[in-house]
C-alpha positions as CSV (number, residue, x, y, z in Angstrom):
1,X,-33.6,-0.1,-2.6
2,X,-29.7,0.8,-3.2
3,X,-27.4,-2.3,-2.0
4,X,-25.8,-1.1,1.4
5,X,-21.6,-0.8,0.7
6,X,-19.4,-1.3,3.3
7,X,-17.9,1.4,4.8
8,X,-13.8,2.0,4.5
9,X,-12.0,1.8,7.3
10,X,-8.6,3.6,7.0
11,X,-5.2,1.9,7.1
12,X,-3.3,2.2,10.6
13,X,0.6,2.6,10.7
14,X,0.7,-0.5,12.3
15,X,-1.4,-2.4,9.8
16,X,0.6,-0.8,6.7
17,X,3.8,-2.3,8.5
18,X,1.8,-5.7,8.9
19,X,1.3,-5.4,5.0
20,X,4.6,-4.5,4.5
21,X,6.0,-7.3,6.4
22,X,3.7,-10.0,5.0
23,X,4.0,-8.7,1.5
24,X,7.7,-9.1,2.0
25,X,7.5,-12.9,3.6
26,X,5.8,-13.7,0.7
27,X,2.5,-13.9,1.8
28,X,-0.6,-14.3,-0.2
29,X,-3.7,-11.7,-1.1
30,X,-5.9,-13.4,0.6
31,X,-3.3,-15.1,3.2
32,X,-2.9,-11.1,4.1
33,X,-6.5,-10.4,4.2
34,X,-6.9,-13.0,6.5
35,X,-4.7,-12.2,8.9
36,X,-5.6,-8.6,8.8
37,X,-9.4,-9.0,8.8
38,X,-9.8,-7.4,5.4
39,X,-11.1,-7.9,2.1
40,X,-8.5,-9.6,-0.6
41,X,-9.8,-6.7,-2.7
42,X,-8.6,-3.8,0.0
43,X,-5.1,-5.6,0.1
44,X,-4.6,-5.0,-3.8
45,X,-6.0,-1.8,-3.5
46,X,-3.5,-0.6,-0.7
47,X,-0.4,-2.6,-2.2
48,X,-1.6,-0.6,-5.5
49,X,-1.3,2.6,-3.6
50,X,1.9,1.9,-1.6
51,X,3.3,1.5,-4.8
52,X,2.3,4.7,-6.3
53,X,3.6,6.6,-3.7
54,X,6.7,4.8,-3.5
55,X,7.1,5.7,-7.0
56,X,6.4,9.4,-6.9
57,X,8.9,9.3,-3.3
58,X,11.9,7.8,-5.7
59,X,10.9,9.8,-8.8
60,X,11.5,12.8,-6.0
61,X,15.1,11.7,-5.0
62,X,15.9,11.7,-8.5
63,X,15.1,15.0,-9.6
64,X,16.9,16.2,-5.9
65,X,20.0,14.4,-6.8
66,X,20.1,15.7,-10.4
67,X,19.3,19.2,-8.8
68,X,22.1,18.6,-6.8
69,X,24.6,17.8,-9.6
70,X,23.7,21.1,-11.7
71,X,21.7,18.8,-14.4
């Protein structure tokens, strides 16, 4: 018998801005976790992918604004 894995719940808008918040108050892993009634683990993973995105957004912005300037 396979061990049963949780299943994943997606992220809400109003959760991500919870995250967001906390991570900026300076808030803990599991502190958010807690608060959010998720897994330490799913905080890192979501931070991780937050910050991938944000990433690829700015890396965007940069190649607009160089577009922009004839580079």
């Amino acid at each position: 018998m396979s061990a049963s894995r949780p299943s994943r719940r997606p992220w809400t808008a109003d959760e991500q801005k919870k995250l967001d918040d906390l991570t900026k108050g300076g808030k803990t892993a599991p502190e958010i976790a807690t608060a959010l009634q998720r897994t330490p683990q799913s905080i890192y993973s979501q931070l991780q992918r937050l910050d991938i995105k944000r990433k690829k957004a700015a890396r965007r912005l940069v190649e607009i604004g160089l577009k922009a300037k004839g580079k």
